[in-house]
C-alpha positions as CSV (number, residue, x, y, z in Angstrom):
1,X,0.0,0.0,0.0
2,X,1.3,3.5,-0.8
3,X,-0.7,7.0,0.4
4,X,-2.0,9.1,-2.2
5,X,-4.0,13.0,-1.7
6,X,-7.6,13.1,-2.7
7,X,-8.2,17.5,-3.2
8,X,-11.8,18.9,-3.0
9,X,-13.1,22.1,-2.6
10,X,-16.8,24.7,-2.2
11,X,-17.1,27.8,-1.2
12,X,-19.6,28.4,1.6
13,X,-22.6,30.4,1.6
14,X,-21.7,32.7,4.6
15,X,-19.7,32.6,7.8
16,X,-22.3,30.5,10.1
17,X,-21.8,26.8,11.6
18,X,-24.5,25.5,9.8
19,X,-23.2,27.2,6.3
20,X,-19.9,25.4,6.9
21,X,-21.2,21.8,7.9
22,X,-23.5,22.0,5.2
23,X,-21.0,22.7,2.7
24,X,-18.7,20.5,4.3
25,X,-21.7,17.3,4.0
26,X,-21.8,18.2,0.5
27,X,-18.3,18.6,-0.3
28,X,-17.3,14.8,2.0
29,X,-20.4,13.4,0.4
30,X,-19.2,13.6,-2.7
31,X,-15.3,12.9,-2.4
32,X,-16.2,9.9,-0.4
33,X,-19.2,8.3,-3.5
34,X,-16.7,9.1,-6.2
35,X,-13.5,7.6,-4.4
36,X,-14.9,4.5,-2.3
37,X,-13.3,6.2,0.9
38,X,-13.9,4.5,3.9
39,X,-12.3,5.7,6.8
40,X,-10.3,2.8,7.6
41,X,-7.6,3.8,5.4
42,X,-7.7,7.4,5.9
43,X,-4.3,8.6,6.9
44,X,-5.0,12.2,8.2
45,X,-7.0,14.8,6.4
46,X,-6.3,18.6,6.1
47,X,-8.9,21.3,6.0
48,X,-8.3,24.9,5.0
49,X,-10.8,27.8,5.4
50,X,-10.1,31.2,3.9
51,X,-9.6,34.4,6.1
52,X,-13.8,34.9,5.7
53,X,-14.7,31.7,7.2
54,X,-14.4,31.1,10.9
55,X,-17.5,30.5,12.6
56,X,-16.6,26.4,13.3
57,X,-14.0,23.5,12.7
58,X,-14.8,21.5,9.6
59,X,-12.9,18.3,11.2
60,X,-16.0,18.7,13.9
61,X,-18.6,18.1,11.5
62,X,-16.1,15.0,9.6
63,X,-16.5,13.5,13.1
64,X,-19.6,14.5,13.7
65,X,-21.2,13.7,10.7
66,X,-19.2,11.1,8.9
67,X,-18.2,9.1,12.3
68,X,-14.7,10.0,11.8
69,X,-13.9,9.5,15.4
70,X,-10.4,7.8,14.8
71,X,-8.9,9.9,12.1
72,X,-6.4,12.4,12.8
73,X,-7.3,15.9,11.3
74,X,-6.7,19.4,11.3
75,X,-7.8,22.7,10.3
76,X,-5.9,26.1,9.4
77,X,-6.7,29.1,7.5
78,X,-5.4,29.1,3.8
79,X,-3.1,32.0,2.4
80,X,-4.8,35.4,1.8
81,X,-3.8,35.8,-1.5
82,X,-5.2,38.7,-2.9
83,X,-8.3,38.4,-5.8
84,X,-8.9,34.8,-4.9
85,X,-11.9,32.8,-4.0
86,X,-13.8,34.0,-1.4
87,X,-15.6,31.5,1.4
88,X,-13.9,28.6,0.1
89,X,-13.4,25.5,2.2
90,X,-10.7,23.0,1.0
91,X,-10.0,19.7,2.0
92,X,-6.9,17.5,1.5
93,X,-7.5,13.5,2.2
94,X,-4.6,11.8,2.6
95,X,-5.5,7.6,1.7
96,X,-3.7,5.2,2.1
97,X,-4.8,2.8,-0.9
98,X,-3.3,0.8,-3.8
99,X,-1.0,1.9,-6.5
100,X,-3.3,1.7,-9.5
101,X,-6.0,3.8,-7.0
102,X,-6.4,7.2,-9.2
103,X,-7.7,9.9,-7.3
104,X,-10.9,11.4,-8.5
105,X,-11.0,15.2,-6.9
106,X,-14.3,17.5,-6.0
107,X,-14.5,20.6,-6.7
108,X,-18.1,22.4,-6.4
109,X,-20.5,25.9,-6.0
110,X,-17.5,28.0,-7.8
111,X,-14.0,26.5,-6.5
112,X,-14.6,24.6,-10.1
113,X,-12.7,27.8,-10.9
114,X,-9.4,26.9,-8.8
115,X,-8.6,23.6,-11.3
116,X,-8.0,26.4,-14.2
């Protein structure tokens, strides 16, 4: 087995808990029916929020929601570069899977944009 990084993104409606775990549902939702994650063999997964986003932890919702109780995560606040996507919530999964295993990434609601 080797680890490979599955990237999604969405930006979030506005700065609220329930913007952010809903975004966050849709965003794991869809990583996790178009890559066959289970949490098994999840290594760690990274979230990143922009400087406009604060108002909860996205890992809370992954346990929350998802039943990731015994997966390490972690969330930080992504560069403020300026002109880029506002209210964007990013997610990095790190799997640990098998060679041939291609990642298939998410990227929804706008962050479609950040692929180009």
């Amino acid at each position: 087995m080797i680890t490979k990084g599955i990237r999604g993104a969405i930006t979030v409606e506005s700065n609220t808990e329930e913007s952010i775990r809903k975004a966050l549902h849709e965003l794991l939702s869809e990583l996790i029916s178009a890559n066959k994650i289970e949490e098994e063999y999840i290594s760690h997964v990274i979230f990143t929020l922009t400087d406009d986003l604060n108002a909860a932890f996205p890992a809370k919702f992954a346990r929350l929601d998802f039943g990731w109780n015994n997966t390490a995560m972690m969330c930080f606040h992504e560069l403020d570069v300026p002109d880029s996507l506002k209210r964007c919530l990013r997610v990095l999964i790190v799997l640990n899977c098998e060679e041939n295993f291609t990642p298939k990434f998410v990227y929804l609601k706008g962050a479609e944009n950040l692929r180009q």
